[in-house]
N, C-alpha and C positions, 0 to 999 in steps of 0.2 A: 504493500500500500504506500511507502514508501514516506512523502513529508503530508500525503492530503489531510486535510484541516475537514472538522466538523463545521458545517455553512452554517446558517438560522434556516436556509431549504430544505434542511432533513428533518426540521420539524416543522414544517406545511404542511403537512397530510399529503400533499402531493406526490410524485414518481420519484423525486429523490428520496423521499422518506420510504415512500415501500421499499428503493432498492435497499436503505440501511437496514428495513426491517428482515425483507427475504435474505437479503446477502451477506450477512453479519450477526445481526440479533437471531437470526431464527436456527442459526446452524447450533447456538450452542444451547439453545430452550427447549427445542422442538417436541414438541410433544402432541397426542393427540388433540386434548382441549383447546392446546396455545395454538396448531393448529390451521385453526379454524378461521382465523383472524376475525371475529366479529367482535362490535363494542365490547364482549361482554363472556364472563366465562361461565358454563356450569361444571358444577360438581354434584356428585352424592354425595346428599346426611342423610339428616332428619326430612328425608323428602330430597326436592333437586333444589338446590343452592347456587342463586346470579351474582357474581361480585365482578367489582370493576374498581378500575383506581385510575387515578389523575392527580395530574400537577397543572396548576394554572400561574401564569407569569403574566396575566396580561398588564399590557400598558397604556395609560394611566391607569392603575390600581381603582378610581374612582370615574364613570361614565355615563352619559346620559340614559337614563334607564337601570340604573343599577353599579353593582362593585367589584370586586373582586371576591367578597364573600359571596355576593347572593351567585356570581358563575360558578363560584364552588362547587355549591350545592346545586344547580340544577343542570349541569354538565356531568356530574356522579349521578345522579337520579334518575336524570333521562338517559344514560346509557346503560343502566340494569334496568330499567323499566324495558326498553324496548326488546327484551330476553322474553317479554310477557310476564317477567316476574312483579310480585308483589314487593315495593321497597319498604325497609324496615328498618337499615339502620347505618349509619355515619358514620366512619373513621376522620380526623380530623388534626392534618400537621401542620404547624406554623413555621414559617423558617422567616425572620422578623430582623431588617438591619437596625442597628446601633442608631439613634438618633431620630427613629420615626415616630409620628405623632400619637399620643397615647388619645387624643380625643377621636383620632383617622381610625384606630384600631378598635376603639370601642362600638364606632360608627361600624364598622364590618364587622365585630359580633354580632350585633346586634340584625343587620340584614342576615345574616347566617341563621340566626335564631328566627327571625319573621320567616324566612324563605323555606327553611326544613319547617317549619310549623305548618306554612302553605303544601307542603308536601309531603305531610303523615309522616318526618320519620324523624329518628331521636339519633343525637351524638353518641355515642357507647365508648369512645376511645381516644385519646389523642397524643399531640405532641409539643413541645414548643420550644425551639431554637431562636437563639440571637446572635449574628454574626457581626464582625468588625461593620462601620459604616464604608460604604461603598461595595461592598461583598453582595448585595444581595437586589438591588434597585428597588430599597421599599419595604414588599412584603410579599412573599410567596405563601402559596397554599398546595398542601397533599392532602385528597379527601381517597375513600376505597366505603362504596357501595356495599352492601350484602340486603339481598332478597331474598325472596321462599318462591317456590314456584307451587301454588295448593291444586294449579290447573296443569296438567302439561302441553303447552303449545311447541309445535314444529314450526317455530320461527328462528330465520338464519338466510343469508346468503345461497346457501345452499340448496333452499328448500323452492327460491326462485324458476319458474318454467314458464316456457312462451305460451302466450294466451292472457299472463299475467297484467292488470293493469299498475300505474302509478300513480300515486297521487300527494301531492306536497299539500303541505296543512296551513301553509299562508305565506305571505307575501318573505319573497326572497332580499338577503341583502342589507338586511338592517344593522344586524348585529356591527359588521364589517365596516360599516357609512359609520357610522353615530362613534365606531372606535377611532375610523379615520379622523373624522372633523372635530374629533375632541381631544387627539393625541397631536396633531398638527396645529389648531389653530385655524383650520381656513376659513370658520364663519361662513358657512353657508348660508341661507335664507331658510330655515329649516328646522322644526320644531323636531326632527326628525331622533329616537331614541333605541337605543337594543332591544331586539326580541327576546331577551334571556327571561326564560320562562319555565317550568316544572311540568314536566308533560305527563310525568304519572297518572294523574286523574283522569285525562282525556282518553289516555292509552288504554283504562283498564274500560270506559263506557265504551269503545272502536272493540275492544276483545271479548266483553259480552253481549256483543249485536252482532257479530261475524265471525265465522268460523273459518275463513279460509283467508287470513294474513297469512303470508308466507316471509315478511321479511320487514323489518322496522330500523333506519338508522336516521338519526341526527346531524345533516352535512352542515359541521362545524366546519376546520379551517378545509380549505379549498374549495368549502361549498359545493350549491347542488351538482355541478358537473364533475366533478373530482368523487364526492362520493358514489354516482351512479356508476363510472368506468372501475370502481373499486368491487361492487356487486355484480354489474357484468361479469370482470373477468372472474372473480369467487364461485359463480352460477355457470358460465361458459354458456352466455346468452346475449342477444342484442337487444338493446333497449334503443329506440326511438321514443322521442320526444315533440311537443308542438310548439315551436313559440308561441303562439299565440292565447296559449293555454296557459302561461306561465304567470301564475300573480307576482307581478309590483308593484313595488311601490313608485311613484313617481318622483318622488323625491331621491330616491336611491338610481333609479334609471339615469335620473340629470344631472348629479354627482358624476356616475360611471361615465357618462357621454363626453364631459366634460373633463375627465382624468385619464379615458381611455382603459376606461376597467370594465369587465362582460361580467355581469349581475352572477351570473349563472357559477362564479369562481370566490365569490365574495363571502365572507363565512356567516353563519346564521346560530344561534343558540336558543331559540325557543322552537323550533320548526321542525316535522319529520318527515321522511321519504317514507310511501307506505306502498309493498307491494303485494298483491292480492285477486285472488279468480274475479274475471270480469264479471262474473253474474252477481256479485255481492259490490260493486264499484257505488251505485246509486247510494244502496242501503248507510254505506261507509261516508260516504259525503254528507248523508241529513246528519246521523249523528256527529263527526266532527263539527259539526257546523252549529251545532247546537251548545259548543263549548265555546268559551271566549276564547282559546288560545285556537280555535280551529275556525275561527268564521270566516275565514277567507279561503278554505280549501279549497284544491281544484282536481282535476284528471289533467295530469300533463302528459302521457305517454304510455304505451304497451311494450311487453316485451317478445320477441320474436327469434325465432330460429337465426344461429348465422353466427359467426366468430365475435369471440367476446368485446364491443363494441358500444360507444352511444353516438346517436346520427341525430339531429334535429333538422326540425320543417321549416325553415322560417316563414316569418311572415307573406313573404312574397312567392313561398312556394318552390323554393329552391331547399338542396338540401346540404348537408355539411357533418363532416366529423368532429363531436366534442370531445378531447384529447384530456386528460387528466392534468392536472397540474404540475407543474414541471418547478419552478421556483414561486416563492410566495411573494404575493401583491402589498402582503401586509403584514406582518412578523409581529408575534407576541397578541394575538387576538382572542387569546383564551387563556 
């Protein structure tokens, strides 16, 4: 390997980052569970058990719509929730530099404590480091998920096959904008704030009205095009898409147009990709839509036979390949 240097593009979610993860992380973990690469792992206990862990660095610490505590918690929740599992309980590490604000810190407990409250589930564990100043920019958080699984669902990656539809649960792009225009400074005209959102509740009214999800993920960073060429290839399926289907926001569109950034790469934290037999596509849209974190669902696309792939329509009726992300638009967004 020789002098190569770890970039901030191995942690995009994007093509750099799967090759550190296939080409390096996987040779020495490999295992059946690990895998599987989905948000989320199960095990046997007492029943089937979803955990999951995260680190979050984002930047600024403090955001329109929310903190670094309340991404915490709903970046851990929503990626064992969408196992189908029931979430229940919180691990919780602090790594805190030298000199930062004890009223800032109190303020992010505190969203921690409203936002797991919003989410049914209790802290059980934790940790707290303080490093020299400058060692740390601020304040870092490690949370680690654990669920119960009382129902068993065959949701996974895996479990995806053509016929399937998809459907995103609201407008794309938020999270990504509101991080942008608050970590720069550029003043937009724009009220505009993060979707970081707890999607447990909504997940579990979507999974007792439908029986046939076959596959739930959250396109945090790289957003929704990076994470659908991720289940593609996982599935060994083509997924086509519609522009025209695709909720935005317009506020985030005008940003993009104007920076030269595709909505579709932009990271989201309250939003899920839902894949699922066409004959239950209707039934799944009343119920999301019936949740506030879902009132903007749409059908953006099916999946179809054909080498692991996503193609979109655009508007004008042309077509095009959406390519996974390659280096990040936007570093430190979770």
């Amino acid at each position: 390997m020789g002098d190569e240097k770890i970039l901030l593009s191995h942690g995009s979610g994007g093509k750099m980052m799967h090759d550190l993860i296939s080409g390096m992380i996987k040779q020495y973990f490999s295992n059946p569970i690990l895998d599987k690469l989905n948000d989320f792992a199960e095990v046997e206990g007492a029943g089937k058990i979803a955990i999951s862990t995260d680190s979050f660095v984002v930047k600024p610490y403090k955001f329109p719509g929310g903190d670094i505590g309340k991404l915490a918690v709903c970046g851990t929740v929503n990626d064992v929730a969408v196992s189908g599992a029931e979430v229940l309980y919180l691990t919780l590490g602090f790594i805190i530099e030298e000199g930062f604000s004890m009223k800032d810190f109190n303020d992010i407990c505190r969203s921690i404590k409203r936002t797991a409250d919003e989410a049914g589930v209790i802290i059980i564990t934790g940790d707290t480091k303080v490093v020299e100043k400058g060692a740390a920019d601020g304040i870092y958080i490690n949370t680690t998920g654990i669920g119960i699984k009382r129902k068993y669902y065959n949701i996974g990656a895996e479990f995806v096959r053509p016929g399937d539809k998809v459907i995103v649960t609201g407008m794309i792009g938020e999270h990504g904008i509101a991080i942008l225009n608050s970590r720069e400074g550029l003043s937009f005209n724009t009220n505009l704030v993060s979707d970081c959102a707890p999607l447990n509740g909504m997940i579990k009214e979507l999974l007792e009205a439908c029986s046939t999800v076959k596959c739930m993920r959250d396109p945090t960073r790289g957003g929704v095009a990076t994470t659908l060429n991720e289940i593609a290839r996982q599935s060994s399926v083509k997924i086509n898409i519609f522009e025209e289907n695709i909720p935005i926001n317009p506020a985030v569109q005008g940003v993009c147009d104007l920076l030269g950034f595709d909505p579709l790469y932009v990271a989201n934290e309250g939003k899920l990709l839902i894949f699922l037999s066409a004959d239950e596509e209707q039934k799944a849209i009343e119920v999301l839509r019936r949740n506030k974190y879902g009132k903007d669902s749409a059908v953006i696309g099916k999946v179809i036979e054909g080498s692991p792939r996503v193609n979109i329509r655009t508007i004008l009726g042309s077509h095009r390949i959406v390519d996974e992300l390659v280096t990040e638009q936007l570093p430190r967004i979770c």
